[in-house]
NUNU-445099 format. One record per residue: x, y, z of N, C-alpha, C, CB in turn; residue number from 1. Coordinates in pm, whole numbers, plus 32768, in hexadecimal, padded with zeros to 4 digits. Glycine has a CB too. Layout:
<nodes>
<<X,Y,Z>,<X,Y,Z>,<X,Y,Z>,<X,Y,Z>,NUM>
...
</nodes>
This chain:
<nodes>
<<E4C3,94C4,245B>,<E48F,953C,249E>,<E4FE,957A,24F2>,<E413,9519,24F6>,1>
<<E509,95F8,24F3>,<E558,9646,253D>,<E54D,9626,25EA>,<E52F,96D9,2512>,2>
<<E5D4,962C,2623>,<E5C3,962A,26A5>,<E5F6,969C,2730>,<E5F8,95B7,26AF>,3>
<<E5DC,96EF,26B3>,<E612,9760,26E8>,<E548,97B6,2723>,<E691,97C4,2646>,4>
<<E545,9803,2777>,<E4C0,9851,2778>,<E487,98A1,271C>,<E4BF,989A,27CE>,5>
<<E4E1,98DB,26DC>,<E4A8,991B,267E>,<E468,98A6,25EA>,<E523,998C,2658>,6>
<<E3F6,98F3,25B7>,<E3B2,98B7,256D>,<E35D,9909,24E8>,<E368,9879,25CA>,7>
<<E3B0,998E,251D>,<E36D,99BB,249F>,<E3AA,9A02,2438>,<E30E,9A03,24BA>,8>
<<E3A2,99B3,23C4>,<E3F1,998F,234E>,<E445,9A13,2334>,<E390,9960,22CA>,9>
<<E3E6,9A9B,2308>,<E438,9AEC,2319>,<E4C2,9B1A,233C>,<E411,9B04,2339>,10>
<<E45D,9B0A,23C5>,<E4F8,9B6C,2419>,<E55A,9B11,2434>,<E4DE,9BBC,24C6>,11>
<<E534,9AA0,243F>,<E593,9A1B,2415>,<E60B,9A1D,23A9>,<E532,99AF,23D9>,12>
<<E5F5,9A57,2363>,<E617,9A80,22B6>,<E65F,9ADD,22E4>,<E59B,9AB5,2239>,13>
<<E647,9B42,2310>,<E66C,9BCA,2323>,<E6F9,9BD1,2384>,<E5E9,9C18,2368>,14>
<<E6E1,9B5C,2409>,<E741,9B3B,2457>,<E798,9B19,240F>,<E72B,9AEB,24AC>,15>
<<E76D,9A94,23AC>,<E7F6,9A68,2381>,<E848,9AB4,230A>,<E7E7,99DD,2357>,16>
<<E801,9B02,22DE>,<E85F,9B53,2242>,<E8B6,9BB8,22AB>,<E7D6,9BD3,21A2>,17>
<<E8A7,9BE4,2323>,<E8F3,9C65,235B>,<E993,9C5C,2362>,<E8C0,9C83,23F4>,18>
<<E9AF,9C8B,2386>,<EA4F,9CAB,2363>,<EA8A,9CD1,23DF>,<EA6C,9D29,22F3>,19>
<<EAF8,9D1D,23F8>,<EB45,9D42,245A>,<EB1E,9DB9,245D>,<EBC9,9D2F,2453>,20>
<<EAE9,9E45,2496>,<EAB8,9EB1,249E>,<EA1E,9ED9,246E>,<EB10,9EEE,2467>,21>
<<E9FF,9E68,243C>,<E97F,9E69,23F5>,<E91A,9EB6,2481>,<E94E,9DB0,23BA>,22>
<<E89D,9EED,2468>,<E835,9F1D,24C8>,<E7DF,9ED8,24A5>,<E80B,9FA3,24D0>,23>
<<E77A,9EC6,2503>,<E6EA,9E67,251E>,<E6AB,9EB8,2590>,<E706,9DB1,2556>,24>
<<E662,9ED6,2562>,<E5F8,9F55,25D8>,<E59F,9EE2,25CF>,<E5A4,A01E,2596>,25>
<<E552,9F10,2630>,<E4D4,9EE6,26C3>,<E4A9,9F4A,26DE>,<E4FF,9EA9,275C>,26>
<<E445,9F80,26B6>,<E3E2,9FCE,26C0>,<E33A,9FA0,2724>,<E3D5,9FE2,2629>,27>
<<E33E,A01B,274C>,<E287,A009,2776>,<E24B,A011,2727>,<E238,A05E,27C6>,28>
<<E1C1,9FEA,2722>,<E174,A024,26D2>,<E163,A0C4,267D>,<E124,A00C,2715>,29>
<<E19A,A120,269E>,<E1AA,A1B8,2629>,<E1F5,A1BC,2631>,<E181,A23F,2624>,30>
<<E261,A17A,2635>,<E2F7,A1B9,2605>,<E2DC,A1AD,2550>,<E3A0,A13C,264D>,31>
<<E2E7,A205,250D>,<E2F0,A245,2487>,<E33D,A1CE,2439>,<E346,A2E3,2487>,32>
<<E327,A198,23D4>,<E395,A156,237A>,<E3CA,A18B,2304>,<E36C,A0E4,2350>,33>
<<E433,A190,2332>,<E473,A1F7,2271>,<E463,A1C5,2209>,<E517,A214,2246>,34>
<<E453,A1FA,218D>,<E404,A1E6,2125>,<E4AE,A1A5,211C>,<E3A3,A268,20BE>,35>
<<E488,A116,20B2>,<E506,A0C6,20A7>,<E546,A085,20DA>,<E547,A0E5,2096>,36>
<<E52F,A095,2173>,<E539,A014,21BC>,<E4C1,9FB0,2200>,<E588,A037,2222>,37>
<<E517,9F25,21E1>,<E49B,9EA0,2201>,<E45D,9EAF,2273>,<E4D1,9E05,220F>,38>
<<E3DE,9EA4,2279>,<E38F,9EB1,22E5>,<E34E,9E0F,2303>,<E31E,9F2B,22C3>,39>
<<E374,9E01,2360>,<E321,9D75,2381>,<E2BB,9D75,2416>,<E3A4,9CF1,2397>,40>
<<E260,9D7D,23EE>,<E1E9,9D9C,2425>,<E1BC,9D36,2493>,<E189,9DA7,23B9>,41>
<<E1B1,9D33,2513>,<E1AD,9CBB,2563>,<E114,9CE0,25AC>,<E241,9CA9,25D4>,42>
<<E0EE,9D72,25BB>,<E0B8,9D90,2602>,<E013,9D86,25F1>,<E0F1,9DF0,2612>,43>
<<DFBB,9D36,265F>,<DF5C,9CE6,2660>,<DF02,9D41,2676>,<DF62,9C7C,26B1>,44>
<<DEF9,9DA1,26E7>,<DEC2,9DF2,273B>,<DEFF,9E1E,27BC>,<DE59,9DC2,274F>,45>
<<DEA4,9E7D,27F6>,<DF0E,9EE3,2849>,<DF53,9E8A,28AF>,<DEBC,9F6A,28A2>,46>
<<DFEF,9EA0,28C9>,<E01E,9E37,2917>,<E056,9DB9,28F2>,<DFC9,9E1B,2958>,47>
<<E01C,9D4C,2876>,<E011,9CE9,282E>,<E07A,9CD3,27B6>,<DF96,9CEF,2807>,48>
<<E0E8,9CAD,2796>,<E159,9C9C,280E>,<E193,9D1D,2865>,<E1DC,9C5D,27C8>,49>
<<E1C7,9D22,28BB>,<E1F7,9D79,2903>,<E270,9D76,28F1>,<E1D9,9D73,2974>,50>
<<E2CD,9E04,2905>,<E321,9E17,28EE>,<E388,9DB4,2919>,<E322,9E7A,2906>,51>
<<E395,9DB0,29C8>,<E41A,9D67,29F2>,<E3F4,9CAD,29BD>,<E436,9D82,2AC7>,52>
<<E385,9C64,29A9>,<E396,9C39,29A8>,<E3C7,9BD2,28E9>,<E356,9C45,2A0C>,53>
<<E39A,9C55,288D>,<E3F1,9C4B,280C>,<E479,9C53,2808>,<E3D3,9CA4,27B8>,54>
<<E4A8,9CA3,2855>,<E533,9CD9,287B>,<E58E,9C2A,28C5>,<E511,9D7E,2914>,55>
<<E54C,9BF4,2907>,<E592,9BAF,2957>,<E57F,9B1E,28D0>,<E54B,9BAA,2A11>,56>
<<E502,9AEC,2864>,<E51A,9AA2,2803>,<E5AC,9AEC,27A5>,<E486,9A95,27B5>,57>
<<E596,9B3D,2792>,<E5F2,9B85,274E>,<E688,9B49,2745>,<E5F1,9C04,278C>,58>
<<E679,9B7F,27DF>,<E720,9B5A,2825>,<E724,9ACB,2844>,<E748,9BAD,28C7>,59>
<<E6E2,9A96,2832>,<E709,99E4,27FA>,<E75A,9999,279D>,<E6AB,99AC,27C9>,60>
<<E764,9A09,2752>,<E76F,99DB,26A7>,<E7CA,9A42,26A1>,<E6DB,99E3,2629>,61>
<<E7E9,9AB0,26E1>,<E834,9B39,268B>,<E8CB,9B2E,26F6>,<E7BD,9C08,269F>,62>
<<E926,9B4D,26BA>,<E994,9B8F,2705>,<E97F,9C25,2720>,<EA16,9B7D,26BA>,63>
<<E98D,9C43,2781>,<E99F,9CE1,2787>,<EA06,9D1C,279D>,<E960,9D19,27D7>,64>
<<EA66,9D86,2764>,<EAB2,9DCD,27B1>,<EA85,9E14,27FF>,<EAF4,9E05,2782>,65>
<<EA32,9E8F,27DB>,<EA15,9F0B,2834>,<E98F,9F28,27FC>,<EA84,9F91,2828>,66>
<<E92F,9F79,282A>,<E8AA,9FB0,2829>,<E89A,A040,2850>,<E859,9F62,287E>,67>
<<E852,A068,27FF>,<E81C,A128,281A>,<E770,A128,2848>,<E827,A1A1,2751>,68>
<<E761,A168,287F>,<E6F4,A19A,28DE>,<E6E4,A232,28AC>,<E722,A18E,298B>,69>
<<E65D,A259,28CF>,<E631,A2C9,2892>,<E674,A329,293D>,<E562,A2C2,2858>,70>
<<E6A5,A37B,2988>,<E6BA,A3AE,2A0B>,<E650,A3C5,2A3B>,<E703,A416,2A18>,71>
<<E5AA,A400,29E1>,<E550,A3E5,2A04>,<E517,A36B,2A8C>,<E537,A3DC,2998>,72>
<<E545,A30B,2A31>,<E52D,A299,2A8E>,<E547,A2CB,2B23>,<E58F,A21B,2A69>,73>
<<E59F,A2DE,2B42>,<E5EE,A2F3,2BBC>,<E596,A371,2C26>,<E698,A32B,2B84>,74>
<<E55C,A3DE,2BDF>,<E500,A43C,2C2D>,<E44C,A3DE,2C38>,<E4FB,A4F0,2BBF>,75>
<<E43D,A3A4,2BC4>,<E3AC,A374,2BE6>,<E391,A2D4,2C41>,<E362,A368,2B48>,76>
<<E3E6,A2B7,2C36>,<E41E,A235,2C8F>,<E3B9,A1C2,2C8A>,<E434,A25D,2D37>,77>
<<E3B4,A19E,2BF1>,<E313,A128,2BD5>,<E34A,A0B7,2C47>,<E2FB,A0C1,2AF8>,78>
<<E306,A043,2C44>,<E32A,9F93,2C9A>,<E38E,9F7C,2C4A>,<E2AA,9EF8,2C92>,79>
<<E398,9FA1,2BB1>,<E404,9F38,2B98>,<E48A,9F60,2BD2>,<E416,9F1F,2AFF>,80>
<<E4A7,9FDC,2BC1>,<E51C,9FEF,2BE4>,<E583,9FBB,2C5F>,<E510,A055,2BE5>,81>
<<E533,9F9B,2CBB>,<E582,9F1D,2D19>,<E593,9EA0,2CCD>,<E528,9EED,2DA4>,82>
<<E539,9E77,2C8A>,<E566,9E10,2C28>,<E5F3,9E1D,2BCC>,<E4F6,9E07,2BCA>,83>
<<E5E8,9E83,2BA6>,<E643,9EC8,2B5D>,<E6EA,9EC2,2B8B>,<E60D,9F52,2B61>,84>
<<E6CD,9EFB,2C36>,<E74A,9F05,2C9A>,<E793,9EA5,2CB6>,<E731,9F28,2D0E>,85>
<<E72B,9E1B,2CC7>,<E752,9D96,2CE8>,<E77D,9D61,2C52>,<E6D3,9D3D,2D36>,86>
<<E762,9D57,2C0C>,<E7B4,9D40,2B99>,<E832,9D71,2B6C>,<E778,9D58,2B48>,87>
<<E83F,9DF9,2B58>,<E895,9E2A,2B84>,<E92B,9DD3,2BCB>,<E84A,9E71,2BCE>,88>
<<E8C2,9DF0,2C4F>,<E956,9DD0,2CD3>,<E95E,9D3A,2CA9>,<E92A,9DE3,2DB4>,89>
<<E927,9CC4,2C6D>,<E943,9C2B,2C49>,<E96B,9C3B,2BDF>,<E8DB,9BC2,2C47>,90>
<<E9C4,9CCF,2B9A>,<EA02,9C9F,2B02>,<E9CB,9C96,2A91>,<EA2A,9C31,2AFB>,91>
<<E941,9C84,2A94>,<E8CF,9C66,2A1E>,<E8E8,9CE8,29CC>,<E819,9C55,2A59>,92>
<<E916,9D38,29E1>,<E8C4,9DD8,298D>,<E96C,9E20,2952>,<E84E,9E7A,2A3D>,93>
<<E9E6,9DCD,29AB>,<EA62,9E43,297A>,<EA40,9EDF,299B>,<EA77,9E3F,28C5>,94>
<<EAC2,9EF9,297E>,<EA8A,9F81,29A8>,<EA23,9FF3,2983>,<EADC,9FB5,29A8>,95>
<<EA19,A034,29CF>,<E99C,A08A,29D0>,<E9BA,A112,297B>,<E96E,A0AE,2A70>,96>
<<E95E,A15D,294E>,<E967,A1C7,28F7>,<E8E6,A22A,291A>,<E96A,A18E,285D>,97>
<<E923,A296,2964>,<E884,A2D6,294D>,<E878,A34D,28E3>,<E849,A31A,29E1>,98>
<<E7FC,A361,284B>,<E7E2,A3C9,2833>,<E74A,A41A,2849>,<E80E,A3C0,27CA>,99>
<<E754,A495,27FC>,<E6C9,A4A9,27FE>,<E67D,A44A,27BE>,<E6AA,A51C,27CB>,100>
<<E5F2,A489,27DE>,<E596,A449,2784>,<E57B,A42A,2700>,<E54F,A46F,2791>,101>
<<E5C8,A4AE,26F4>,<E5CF,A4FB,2670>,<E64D,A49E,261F>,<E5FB,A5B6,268D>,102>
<<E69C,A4AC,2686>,<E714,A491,2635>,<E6FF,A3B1,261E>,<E7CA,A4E0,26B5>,103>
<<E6A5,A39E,267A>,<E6AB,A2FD,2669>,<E656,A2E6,25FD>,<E67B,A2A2,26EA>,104>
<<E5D9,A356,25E1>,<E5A2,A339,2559>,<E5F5,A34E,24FF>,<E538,A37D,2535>,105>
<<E643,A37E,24CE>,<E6AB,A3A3,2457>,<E711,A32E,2450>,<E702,A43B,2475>,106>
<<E75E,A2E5,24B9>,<E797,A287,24BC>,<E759,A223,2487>,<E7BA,A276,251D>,107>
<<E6C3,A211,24DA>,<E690,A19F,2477>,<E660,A17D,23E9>,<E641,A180,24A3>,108>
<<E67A,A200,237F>,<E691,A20D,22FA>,<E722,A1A4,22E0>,<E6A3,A2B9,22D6>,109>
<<E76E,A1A1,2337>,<E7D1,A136,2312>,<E78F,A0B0,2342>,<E869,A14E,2358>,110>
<<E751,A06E,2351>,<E729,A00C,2387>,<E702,9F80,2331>,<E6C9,A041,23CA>,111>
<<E737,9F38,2323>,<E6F9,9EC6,22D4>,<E67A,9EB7,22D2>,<E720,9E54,22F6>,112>
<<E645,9EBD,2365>,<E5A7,9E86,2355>,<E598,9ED8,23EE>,<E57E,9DAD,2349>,113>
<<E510,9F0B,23EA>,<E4CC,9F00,2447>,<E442,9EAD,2488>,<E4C8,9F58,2440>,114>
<<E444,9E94,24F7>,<E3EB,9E21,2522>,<E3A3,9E3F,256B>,<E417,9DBC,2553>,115>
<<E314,9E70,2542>,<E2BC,9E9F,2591>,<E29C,9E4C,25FE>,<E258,9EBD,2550>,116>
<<E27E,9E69,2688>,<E22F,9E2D,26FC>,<E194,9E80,2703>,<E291,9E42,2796>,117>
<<E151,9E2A,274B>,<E0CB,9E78,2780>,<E0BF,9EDF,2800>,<E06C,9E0D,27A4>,118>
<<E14F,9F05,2835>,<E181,9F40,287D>,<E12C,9FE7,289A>,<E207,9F34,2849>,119>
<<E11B,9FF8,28F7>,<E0C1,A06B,290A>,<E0D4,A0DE,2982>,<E040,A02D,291D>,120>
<<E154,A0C1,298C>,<E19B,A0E8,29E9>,<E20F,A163,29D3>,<E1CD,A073,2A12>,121>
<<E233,A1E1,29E6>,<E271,A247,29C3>,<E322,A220,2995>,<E258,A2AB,2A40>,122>
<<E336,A231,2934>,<E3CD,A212,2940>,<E3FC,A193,2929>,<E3FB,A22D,29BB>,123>
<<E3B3,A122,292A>,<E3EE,A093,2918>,<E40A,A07D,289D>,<E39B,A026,2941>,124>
<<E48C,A0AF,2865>,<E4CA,A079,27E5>,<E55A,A07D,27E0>,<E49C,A0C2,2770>,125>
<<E587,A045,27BF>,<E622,9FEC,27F8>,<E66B,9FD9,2745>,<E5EF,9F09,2865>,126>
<<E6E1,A001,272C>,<E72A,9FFF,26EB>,<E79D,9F93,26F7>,<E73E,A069,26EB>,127>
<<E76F,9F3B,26C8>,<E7FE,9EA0,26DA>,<E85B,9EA3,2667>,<E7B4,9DDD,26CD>,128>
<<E8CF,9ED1,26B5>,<E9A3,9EBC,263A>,<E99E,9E38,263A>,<EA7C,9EF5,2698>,129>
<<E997,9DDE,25B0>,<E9CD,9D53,25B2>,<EA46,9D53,25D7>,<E9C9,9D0E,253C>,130>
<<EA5A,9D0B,261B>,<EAF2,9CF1,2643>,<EB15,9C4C,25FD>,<EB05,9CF5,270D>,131>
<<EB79,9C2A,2626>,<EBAA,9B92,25D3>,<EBE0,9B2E,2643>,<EC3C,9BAB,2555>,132>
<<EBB0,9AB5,262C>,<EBBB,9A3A,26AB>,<EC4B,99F3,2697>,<EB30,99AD,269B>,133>
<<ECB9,9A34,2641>,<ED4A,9A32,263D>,<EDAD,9A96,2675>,<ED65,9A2D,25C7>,134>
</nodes>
């Protein structure tokens, strides 16, 4: 058995095939999935998993270089986003990227997979750059 937190096979899968620039979005619950990219569906009910705390299994298992944010985020100011800050400032997230909304849905057409949360909250969807542990 794995002794890592994460446990679900999927995104498990998904962690390990990524590459060096590869994307892995974290989505709320309506963030849109592009036709053609993997959707792995986590979400139970409203809230059920929640965003920061998929985000933080995530980053168990993932290297990150850098992450994009919708700028949205930044005017509607959900809870996570202090979550967000503190990660951030401990290194977890690399550097930061802000686009539109617009423009973070179109990015995530490049995306290996997206990973729905039960997230219900304005703006909580997070764009993770694999980075490499060499």
């Amino acid at each position: 058995m794995k002794k890592t937190p994460l446990l679900n096979i999927a995104l498990s899968r998904v962690i390990a095939s990524l590459g060096h620039g590869d994307i892995l979005v974290i989505g709320d619950a309506g963030l849109p999935v592009p036709p053609g990219v993997e959707l792995i569906d986590l979400a139970l009910t409203q809230g059920i998993p929640d965003f920061i705390s998929t985000l933080r299994i995530v980053l168990s298992e993932m290297q990150v270089e850098s992450h994009v944010l919708a700028e949205e985020i930044l005017l509607k100011q959900p809870p996570a986003l202090a979550d967000l800050d503190t990660l951030s400032e401990q290194a977890a997230l690399g550097e930061r990227r802000l686009l539109s909304h617009e423009a973070f849905k179109q990015l995530s057409r490049k995306a290996r997979a997206v990973v729905r949360t039960g997230e219900c909250q304005p703006y909580c969807n997070i764009a993770l750059v694999s980075g490499v542990t060499f």
